[in-house]
N, CA and C of each residue as an Amber inpcrd file, in Angstrom:
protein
   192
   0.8380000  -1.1660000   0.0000000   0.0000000   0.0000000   0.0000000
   0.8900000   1.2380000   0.0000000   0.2320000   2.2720000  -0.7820000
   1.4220000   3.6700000  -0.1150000   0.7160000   3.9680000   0.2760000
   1.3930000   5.1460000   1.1950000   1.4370000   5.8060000   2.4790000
   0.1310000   6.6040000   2.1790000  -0.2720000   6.8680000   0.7440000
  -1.5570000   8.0730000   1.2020000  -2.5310000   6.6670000   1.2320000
  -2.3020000   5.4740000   0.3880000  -3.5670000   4.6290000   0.6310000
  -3.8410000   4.1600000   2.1040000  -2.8330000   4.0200000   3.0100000
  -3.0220000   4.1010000   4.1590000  -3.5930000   4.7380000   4.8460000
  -3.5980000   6.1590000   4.5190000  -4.0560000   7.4010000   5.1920000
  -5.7830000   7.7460000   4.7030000  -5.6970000   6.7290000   3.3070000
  -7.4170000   6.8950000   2.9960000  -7.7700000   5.8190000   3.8900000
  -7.5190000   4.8070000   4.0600000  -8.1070000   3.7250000   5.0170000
  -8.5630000   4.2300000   5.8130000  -7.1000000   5.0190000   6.9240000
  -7.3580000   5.1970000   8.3160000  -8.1160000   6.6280000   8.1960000
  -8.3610000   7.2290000   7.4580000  -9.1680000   8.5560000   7.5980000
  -8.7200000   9.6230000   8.0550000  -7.5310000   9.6260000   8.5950000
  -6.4870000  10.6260000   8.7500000  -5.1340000  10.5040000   8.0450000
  -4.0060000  11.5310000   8.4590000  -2.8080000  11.6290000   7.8180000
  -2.2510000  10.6400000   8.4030000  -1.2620000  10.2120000   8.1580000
   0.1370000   9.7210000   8.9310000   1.0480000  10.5570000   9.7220000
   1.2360000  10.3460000  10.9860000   2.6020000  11.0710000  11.1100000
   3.9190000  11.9070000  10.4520000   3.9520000  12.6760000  10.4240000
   5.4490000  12.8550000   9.6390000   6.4170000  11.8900000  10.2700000
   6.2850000  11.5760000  11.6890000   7.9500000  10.6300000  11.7770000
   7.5580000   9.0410000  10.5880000   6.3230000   8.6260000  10.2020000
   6.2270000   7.3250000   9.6060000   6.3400000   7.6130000   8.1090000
   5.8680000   9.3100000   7.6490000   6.9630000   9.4360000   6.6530000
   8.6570000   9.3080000   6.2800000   9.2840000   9.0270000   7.4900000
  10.9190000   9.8050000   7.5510000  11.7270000   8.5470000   8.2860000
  10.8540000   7.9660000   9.1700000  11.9580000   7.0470000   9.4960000
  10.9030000   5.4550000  10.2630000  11.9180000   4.7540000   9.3350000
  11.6320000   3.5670000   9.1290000  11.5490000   2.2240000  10.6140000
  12.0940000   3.2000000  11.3600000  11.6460000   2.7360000  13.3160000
  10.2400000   2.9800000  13.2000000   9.5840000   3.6160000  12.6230000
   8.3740000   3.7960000  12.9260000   7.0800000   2.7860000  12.6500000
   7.4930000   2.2650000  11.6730000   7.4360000   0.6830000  10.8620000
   7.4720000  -0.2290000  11.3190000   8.4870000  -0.1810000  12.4610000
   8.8850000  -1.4830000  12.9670000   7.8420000  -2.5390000  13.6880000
   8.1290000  -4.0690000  13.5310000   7.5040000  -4.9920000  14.3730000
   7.8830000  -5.6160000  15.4690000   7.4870000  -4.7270000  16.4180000
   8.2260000  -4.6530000  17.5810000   7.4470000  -5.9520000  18.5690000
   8.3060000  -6.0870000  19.6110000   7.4160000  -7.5750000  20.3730000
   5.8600000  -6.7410000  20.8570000   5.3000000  -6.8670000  21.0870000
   4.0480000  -6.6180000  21.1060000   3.6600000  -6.6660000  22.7020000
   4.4440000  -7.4170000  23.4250000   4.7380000  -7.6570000  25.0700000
   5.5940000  -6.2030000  25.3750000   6.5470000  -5.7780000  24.6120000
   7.1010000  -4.6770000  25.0590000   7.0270000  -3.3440000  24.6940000
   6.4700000  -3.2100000  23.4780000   6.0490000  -2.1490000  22.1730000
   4.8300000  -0.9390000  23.4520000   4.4850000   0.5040000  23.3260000
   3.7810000   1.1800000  23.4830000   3.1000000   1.6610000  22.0750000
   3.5870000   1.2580000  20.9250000   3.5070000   2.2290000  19.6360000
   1.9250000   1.4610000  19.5890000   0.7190000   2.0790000  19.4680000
  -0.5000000   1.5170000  19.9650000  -0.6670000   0.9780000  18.1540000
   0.1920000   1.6530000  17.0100000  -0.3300000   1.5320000  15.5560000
   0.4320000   0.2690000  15.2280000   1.5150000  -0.1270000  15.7710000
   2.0510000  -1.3440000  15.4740000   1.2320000  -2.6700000  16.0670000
   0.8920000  -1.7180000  17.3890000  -0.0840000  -3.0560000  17.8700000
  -1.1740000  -4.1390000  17.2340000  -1.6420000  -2.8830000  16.1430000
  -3.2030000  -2.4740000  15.3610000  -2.7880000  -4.0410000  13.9160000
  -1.0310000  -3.8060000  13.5470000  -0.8850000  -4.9860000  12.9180000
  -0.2460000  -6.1830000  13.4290000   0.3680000  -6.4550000  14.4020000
   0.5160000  -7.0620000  15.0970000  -0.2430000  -8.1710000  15.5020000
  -1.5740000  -7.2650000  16.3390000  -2.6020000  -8.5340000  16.7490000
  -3.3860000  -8.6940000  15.6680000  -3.0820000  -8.3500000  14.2330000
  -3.7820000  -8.6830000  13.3370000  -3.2530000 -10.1190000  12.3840000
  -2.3210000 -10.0320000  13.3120000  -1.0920000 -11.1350000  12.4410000
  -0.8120000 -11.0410000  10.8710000  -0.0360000  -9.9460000  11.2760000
   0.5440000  -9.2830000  10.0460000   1.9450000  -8.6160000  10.5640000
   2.9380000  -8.4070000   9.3710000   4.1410000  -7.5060000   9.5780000
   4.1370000  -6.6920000   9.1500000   5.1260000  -5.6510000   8.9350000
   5.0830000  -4.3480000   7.9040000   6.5860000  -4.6120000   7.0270000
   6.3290000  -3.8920000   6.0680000   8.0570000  -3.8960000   5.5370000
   7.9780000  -2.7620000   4.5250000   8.1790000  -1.9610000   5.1290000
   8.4250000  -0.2480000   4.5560000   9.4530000  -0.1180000   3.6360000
   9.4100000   0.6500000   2.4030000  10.0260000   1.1940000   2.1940000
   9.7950000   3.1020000   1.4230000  10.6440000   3.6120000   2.5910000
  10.5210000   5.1780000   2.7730000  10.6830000   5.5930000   1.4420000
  11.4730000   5.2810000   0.7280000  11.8350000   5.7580000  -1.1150000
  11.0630000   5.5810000  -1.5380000  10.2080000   4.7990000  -2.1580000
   9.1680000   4.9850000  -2.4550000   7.6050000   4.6830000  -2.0770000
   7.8600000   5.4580000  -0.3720000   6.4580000   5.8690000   0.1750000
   5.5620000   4.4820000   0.1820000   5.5340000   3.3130000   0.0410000
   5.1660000   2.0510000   0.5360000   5.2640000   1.4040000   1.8080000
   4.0310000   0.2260000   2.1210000   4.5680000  -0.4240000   3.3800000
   3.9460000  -1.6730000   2.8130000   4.5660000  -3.0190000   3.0320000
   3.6980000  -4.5910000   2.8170000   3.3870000  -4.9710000   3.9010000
   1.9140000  -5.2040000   4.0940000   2.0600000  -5.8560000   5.0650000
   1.7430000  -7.1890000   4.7380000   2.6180000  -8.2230000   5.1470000
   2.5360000  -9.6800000   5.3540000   1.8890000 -10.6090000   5.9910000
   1.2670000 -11.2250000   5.9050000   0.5340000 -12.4210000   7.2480000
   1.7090000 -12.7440000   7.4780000   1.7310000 -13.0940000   8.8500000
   2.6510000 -13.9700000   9.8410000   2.7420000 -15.3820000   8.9550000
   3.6730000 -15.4340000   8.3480000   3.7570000 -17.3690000   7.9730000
   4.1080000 -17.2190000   6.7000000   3.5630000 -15.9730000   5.9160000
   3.6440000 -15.8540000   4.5550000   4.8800000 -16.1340000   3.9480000
């Protein structure tokens, strides 16, 4: 998806930091993570895999 199709989903913008840096992306343990938007794919059993150049993110099922 890119980043604005994301932003039509969720009905708002994105952050500027999830424009700029790619920590923001991350799939963090989910036991230790506060980032409440990673959570959102996480317990969805899914990953992300960004890339900032050209404004994309995949997200993956877990297993894929």
């Amino acid at each position: 998806m890119s980043f604005s199709e994301v932003e039509g989903v969720l009905g708002f913008p994105l952050p500027d930091s999830a424009w700029k840096y790619p920590a923001w992306w991350a799939n963090e343990n989910p036991d230790r993570t506060q980032h409440v938007h990673a959570l959102a794919w996480l317990f969805a059993d899914y990953l992300a895999h960004v890339d900032l150049q050209n404004e994309v993110v995949i997200f993956r099922a877990v297993g894929e």
